[in-house]
PLY file of the C-alpha trace (Angstrom):
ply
format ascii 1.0
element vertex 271
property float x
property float y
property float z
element edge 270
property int vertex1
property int vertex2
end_header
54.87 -17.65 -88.38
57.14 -14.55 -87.71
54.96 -13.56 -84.75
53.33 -15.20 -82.05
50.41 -12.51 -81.70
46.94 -13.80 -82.04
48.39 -17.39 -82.66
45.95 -20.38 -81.13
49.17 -22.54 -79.10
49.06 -25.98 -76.66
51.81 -26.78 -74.95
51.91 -30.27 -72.95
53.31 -30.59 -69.49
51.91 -27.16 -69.07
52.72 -27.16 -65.14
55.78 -27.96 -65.24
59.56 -26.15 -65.06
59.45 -25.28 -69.04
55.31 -25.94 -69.46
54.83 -22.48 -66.92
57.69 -20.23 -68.49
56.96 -21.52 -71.80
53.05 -20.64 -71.43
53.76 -17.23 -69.49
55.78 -15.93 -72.28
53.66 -17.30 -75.41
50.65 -15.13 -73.48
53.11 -12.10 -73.47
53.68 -12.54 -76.68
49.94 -11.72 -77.78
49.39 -15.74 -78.09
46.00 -17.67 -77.43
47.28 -20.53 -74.90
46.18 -23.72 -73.51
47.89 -26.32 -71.54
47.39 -29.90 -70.94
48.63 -31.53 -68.00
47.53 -34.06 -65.25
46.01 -31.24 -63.09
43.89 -28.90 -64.23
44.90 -24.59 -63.91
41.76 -21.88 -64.41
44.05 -19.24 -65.13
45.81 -17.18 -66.46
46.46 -19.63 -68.65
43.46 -22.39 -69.16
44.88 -25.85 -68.21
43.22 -28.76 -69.38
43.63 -32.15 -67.07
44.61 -35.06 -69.12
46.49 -38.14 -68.55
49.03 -37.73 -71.81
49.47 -42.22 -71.56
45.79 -42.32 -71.76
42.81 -43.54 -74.47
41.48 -39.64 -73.34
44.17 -37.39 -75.14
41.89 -37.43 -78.50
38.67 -35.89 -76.25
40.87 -33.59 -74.09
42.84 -32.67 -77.39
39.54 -31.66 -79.28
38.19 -29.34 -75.53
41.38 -27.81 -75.91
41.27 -26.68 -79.78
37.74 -25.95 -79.95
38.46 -23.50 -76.93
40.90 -22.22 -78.69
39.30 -21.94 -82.10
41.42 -23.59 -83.89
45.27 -24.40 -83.55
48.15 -22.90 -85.09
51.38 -24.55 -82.63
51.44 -27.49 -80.59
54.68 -27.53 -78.26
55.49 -31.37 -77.50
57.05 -30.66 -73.73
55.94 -33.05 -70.99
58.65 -35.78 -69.87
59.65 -37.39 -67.39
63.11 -38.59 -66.02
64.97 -41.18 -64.34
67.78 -43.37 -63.97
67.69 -46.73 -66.28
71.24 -48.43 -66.78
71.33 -49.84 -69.49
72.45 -53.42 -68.46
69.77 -54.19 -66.53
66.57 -55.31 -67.73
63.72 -52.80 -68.26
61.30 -51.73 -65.75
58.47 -49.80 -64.93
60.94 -46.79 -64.75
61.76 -47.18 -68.33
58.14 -48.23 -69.50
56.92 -44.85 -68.02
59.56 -42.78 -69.48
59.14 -44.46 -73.27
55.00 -43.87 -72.82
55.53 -40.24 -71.50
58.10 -38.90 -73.27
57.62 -41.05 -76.68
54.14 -42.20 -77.03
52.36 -39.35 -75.61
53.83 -36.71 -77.84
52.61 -38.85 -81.25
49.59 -39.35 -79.15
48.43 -35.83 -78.70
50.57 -34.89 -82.06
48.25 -37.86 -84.18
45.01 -35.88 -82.01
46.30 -32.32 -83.12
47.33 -32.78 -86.48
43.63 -32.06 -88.49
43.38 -28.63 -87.11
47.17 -27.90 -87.07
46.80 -28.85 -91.36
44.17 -26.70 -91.32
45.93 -23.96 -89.81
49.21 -24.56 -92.08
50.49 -24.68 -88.02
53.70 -25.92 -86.47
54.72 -28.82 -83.97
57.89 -28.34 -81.78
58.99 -31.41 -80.10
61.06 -30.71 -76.87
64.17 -33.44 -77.34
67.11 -33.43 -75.65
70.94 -33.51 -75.96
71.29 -36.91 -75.13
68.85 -37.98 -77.75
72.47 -37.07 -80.07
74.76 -37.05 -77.09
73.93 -40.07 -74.39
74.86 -40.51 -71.53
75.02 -43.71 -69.23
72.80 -44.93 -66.18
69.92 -42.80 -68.05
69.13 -45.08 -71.32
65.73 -44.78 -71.29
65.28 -41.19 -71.10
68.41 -40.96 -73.87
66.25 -43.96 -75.76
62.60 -42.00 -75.32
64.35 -38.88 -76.77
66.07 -40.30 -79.56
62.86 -42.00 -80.94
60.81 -39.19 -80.30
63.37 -37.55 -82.58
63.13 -40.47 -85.05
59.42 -39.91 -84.80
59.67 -36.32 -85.59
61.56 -37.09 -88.88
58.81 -39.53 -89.91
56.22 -37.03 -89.25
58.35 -34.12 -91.20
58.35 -36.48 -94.11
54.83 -37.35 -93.99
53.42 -33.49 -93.37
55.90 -31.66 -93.78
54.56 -30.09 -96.80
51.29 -28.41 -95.04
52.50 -28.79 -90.74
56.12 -27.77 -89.92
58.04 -29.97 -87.31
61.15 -28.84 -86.05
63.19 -30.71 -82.50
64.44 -28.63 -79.24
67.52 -30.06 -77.72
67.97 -28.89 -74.14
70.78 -29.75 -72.11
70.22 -30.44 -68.54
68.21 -27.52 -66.50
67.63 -27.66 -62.70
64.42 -29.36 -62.60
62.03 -32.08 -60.25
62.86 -34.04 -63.45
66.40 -35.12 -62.32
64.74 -35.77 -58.64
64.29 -39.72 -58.71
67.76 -40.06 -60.68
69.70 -37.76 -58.03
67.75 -40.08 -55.44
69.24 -42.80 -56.75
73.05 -41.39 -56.48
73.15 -41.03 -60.13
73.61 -37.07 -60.56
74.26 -35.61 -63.82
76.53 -33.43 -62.10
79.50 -32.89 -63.40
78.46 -34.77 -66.17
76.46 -32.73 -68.47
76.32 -28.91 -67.64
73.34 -26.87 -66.29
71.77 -24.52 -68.87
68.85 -21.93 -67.73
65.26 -22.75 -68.40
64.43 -18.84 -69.92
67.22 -20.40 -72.58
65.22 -23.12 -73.49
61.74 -21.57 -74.17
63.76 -18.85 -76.01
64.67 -21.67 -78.50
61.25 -23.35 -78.33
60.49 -19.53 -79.45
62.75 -19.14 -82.23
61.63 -22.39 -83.04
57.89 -21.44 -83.64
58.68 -18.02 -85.19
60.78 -18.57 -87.39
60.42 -17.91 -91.04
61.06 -21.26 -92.29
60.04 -24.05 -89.54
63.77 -25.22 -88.69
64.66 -29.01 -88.05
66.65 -29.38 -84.99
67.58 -26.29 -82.71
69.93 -26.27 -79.90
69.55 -24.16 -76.59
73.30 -23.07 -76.66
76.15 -22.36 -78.39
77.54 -25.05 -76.98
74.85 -27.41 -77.40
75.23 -26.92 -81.26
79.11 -27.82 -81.02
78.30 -30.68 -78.82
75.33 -31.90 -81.53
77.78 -31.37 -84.22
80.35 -33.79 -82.53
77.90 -36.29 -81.83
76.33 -36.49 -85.41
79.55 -36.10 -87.62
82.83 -37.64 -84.88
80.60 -40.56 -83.02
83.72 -41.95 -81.54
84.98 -38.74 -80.58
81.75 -38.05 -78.99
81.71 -41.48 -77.01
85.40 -40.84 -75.80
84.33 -37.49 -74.46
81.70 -38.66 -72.29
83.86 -41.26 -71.54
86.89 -39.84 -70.07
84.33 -37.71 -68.30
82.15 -40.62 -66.82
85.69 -41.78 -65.83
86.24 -39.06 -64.17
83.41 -38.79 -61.78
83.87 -42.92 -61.42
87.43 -41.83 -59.70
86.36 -39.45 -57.62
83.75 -42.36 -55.88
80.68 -40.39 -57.49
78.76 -43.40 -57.79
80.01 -45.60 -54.80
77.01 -45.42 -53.20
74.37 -45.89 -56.01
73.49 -49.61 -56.44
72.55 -48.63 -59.89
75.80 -47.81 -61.06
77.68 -50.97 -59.27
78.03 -52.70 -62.62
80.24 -49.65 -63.75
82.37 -48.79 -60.42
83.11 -52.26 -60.43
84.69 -52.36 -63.80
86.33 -49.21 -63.44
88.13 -50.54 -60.19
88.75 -53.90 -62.15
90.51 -51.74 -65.04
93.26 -49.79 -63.27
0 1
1 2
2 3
3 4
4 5
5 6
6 7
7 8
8 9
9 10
10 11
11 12
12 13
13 14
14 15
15 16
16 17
17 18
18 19
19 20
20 21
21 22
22 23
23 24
24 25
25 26
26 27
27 28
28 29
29 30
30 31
31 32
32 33
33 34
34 35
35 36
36 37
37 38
38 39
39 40
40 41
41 42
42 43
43 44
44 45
45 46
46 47
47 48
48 49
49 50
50 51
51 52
52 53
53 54
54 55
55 56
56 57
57 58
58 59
59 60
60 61
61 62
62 63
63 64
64 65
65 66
66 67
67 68
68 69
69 70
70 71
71 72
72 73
73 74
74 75
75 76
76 77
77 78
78 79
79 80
80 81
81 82
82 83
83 84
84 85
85 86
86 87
87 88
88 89
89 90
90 91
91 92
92 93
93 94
94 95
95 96
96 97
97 98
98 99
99 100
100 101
101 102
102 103
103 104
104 105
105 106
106 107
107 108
108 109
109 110
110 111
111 112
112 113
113 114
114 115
115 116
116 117
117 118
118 119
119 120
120 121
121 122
122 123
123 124
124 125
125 126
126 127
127 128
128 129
129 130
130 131
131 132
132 133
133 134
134 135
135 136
136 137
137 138
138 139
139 140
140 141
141 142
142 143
143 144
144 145
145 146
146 147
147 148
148 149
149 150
150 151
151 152
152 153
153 154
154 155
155 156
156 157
157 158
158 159
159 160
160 161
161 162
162 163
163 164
164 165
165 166
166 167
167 168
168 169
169 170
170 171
171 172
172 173
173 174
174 175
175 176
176 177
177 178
178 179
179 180
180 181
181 182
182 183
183 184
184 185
185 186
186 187
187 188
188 189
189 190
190 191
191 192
192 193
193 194
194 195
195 196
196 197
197 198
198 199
199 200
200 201
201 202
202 203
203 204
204 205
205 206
206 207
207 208
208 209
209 210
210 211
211 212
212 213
213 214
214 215
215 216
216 217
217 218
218 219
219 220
220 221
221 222
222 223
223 224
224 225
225 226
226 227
227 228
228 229
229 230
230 231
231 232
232 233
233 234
234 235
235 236
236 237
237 238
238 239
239 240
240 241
241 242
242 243
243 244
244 245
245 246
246 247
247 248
248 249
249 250
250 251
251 252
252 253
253 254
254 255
255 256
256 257
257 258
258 259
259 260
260 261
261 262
262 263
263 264
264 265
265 266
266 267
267 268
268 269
269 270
């Protein structure tokens, strides 16, 4: 798939920071697009309404394709955020983020994948870094991302020879998605490092155009050095993030977030 024009695409989270950038530019690039999100757009890009946690993803899936005639990419991108420490027990925060970000990509993928064989198509599953590289107070959007990435590697394995699957890994881009965690006191900043959002659907991009459908692709240069770490030095990884978390504990970052008490109180307890 060395070029995008005339190619049938879907992209999920369609309205949102990557979904509208993402669509805009497949469209420029001579691509037939559709989007699905929970509110439906008439143009220029079609978007079809659909509740990605819900029994009504195979339906909406099969509007979408048969408007398109057929599909040759399906971009994985709605998620959702928020803060989750990983001490406490799980909540409705952390059940929504596993359904959204998790379930609803093998959801629509499962839906997509007859007419993506078909179409000898492509699936690119927008990750993250801290599905490799996590960070704390955030577990279950570093846990959704990991096993979404685990469930891309099962999928590679199982159609792999006739669909290509290949993972994004963005860092952190200025997005509502951090709202509810910054809310919270729980900032990622200063923690992980802001990246720009025309980076990220560049690699989404190079993702679906390349030659040979490649497995994991990071948005920076520094995002590969940072994946590298993570994969091959684990400990050295930990420490990083670590000394950084530190840090940001010292400077009374999180003093005022009653999610992150557990972890300012230690910290105080340790000097």
């Amino acid at each position: 798939m060395s070029t995008l024009h005339g190619r049938r695409v879907l992209v999920t989270g369609a309205n949102g920071t990557f979904g509208r950038l993402l669509c805009s530019r497949l469209a420029a690039e001579g691509a037939v697009v559709a989007g699905l999100d929970l509110v439906a757009v008439d143009a220029p890009v079609p978007v079809f309404a659909c509740d990605l946690t819900s029994s009504a993803v195979p339906a909406v899936v099969a509007a979408a394709v048969a408007h398109l005639g057929g599909l040759d990419l399906l971009v994985n991108n709605a998620g959702v955020g928020g803060p989750a420490p990983a001490e406490l027990p799980p909540d409705e925060v952390v059940a929504r983020q596993l359904e959204v970000n998790l379930l609803a990509a093998w959801r629509t993928t499962a839906a997509a994948l007859p007419a993506l064989e078909a179409a000898r198509g492509r699936v690119v599953f927008v990750a993250s870094r801290m599905a490799v590289l996590p960070l704390p107070l955030a577990a279950a959007y570093g846990v959704s991302k990991r096993a979404l990435v685990a469930y891309a590697d099962a999928l590679r394995l199982e159609v792999g020879s006739h669909v290509g699957v290949s993972v994004v890994y963005p860092s952190m881009v200025a997005s509502p998605i951090h709202d509810t965690t910054a809310a919270a006191g729980l900032s990622l900043q200063g923690v992980s490092r802001l990246e720009p959002v025309e980076g990220v659907v560049a690699a989404i991009l190079r993702a679906a155009t390349a030659r040979r459908p490649p497995r994991d692709v990071a948005t920076t240069r520094r995002g590969r050095l940072e994946m590298a770490v993570a994969r091959h030095f684990p400990s050295l990884a930990d420490a990083m993030v670590r000394r950084t978390v530190a840090s940001r504990l010292a400077a009374a970052a999180f003093d005022d977030a009653p999610l992150a008490a557990g972890m300012v109180r230690r910290h105080r307890q340790g000097r």
